[in-house]
N, C-alpha and C positions, 0 to 999 in steps of 0.2 A: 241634458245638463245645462241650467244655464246660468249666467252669472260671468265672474271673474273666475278663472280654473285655477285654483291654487294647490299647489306643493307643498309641504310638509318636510325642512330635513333635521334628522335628531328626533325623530318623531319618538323613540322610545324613550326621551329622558322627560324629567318635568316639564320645561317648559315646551316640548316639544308637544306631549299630550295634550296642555292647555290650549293650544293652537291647533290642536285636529279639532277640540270640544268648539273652541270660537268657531271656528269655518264652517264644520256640520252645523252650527246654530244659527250661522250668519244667512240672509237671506237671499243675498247682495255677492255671494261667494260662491263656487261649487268647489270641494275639497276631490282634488282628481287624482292624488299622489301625496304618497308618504317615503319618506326614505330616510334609511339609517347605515352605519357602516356596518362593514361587515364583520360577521360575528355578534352582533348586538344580538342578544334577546328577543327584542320585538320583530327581526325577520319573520317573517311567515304570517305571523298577524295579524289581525285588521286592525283602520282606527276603531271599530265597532268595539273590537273586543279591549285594546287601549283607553278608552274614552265610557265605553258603559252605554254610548250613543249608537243608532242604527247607520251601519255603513260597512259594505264589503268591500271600500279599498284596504289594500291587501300595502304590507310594510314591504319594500325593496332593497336592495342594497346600488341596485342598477341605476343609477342616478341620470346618465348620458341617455338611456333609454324612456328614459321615464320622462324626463323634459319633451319631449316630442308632443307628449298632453298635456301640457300647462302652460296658462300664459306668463305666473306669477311665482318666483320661489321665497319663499322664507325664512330665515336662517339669524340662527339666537344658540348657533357653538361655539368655536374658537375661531378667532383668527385666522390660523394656519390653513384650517378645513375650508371656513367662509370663502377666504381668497381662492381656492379651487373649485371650490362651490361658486364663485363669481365667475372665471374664463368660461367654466362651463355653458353657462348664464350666457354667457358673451357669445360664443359660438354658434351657440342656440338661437340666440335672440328672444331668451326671455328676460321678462325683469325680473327684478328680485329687492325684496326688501329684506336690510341687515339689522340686524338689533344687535350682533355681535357686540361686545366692546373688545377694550386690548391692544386696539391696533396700534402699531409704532405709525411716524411720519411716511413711511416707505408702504406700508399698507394703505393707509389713506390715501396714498398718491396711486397705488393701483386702483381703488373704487372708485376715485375721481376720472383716471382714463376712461374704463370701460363704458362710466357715463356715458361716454362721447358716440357708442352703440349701444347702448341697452338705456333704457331708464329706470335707477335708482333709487329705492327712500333710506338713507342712512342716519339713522337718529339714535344718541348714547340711549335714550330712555323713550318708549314707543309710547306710555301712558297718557293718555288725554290731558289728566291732573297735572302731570307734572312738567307737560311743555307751557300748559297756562301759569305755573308757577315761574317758568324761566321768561314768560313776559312780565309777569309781576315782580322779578328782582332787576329786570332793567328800568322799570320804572321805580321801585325802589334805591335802586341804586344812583341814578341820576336826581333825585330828590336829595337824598342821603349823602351829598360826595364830600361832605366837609364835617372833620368832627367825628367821626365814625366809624370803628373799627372793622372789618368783615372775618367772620371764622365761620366754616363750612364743616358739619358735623355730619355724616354718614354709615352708618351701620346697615350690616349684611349678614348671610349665613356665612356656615362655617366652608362651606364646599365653593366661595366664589374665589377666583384666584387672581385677580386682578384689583389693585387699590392706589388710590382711589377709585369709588365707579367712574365709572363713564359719564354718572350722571353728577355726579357730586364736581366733574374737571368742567361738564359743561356750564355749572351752574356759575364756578368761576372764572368760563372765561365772558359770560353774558357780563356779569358783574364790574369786570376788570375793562371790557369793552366800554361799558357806560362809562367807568370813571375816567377811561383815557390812558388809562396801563395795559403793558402786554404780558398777560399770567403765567409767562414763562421766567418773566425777570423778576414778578414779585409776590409769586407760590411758594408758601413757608409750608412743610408737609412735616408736619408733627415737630415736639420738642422735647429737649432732654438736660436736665444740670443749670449751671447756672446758663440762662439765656440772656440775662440783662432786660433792660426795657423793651418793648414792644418796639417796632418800626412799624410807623402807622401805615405804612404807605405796602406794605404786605398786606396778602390774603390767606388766610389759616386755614389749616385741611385738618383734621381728623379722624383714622376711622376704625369701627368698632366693627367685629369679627365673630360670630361666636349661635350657636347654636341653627332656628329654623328661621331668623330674621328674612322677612321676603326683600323690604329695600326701605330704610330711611332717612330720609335727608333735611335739613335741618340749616338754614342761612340766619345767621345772626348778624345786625348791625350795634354794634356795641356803642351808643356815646352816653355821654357823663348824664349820669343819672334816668336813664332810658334804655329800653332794649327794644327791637327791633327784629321780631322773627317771623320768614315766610317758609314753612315745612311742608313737606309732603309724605306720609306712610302710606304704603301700600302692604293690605290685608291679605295678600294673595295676589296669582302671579299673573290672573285676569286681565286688568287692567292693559298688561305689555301684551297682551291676545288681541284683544278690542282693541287698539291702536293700530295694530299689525294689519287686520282685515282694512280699516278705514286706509290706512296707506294704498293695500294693493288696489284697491278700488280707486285709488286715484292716479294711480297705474294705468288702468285702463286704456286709458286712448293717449298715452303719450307716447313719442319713437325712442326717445332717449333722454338722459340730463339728469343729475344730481338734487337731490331733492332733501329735504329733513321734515318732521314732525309739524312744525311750523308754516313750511307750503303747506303741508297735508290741510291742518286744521284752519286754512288763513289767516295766519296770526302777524304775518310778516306787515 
């Protein structure tokens, strides 16, 4: 086996499959572990049989045991689980890349400790596409700083339970970064009645809910008589797979430290 030994947890939901299919495809990876909670369905399965691809790793629920053969874990479920899925990580001394979103400040402050022994890639959106979009709204944005309304428009499927995405908060705080505001003071998250005029000086969320939406996002700079949009759709759930291997691989050889999509891609 050679490569990067990557992990798999949540291997039996979507996007967990898409991530055994990257890994078994990736060259630059070996897929050594899958794990799911207990009770799931895909216990006892292979990704083979998961994925349609040739591989007899076999689905666990053993997660403590199963990090013993990996350098690299994966994880794109909840919160709640992530952060246990991260001390594990910790203990272990493996890395792990999160694509979770959700996280409160208190959660964030936990994947920022454990940096400080494991190394990290924590990025709201793992997409290639879409962290070169989040370079192109801060130079959009810093051109754009006068005159120029911003609203952030995001749609998803009906099963995601956190909203904004992750990606749509990060877009505005790259945005709100440039212009020199902090988007916690001037994040407008929908509207209702009479609202009166616009406060220019707000950044506008929106977002759309509803059927098999994989992830669209959509930055409008609004001035008089001009519009101004940098979007990104994603066709399938791909993309956040391919991002995820490049991460672990840049995993590789580091001991610890906090990382996002942007080291990965050197964007910074």
């Amino acid at each position: 086996m050679s490569g990067t030994r990557i992990g798999v947890v949540g291997a039996g939901g979507r996007m967990g499959r898409m991530l055994l299919e990257a890994a078994l495809k990736d060259e630059g990876v070996a897929l050594a572990g899958a794990f799911d909670v207990p009770g799931s369905t895909a216990i006892g399965q292979t990704a083979g049989q998961l994925t349609g691809l040739s591989s007899a790793i076999q689905v666990t629920d053993d997660l403590v045991a199963g990090l013993a053969g990996i350098d690299c874990l994966i994880d794109f479920t909840r919160p709640q689980g992530t952060l246990a899925h991260l001390e594990l990580c910790r203990q272990a001394g493996v890395a792990m890349v999160i694509g979770t979103t959700g996280f409160d400040a208190g959660g964030k402050e936990c994947i920022a400790a454990a940096a400080r022994d494991i190394p990290v890639v924590f990025a709201p959106n793992m997409a290639v596409g879409v962290n070169l979009v989040f370079k192109l709204l801060d130079t959009a944005a810093r051109i754009l700083n006068q005159g120029y309304d911003v609203e952030i428009v995001e749609a998803h499927h009906r099963m995601k339970i956190d909203a904004p995405s992750g990606t749509a908060l990060r877009m505005g705080e790259v945005v709100a970064h440039a212009l020199g505001r902090d988007l916690r003071e001037c994040a407008l998250y929908g509207r209702e009645g009479v609202t009166g005029e616009r406060n220019p000086s707000t950044i506008g969320f929106a977002t759309v809910r509803g059927g098999d939406v994989v992830g669209d996002h959509a930055v409008m700079f609004c001035g008089i008589g001009e519009r101004v949009e940098i979007s990104h759709k994603a066709g399938s759930r791909m993309p956040y797979a391919l991002g995820s291997m490049r991460a672990a691989r840049f995993l590789a050889d580091r001991r610890n430290g906090l990382f996002d999509m942007q080291d990965v891609l050197g964007l910074r």
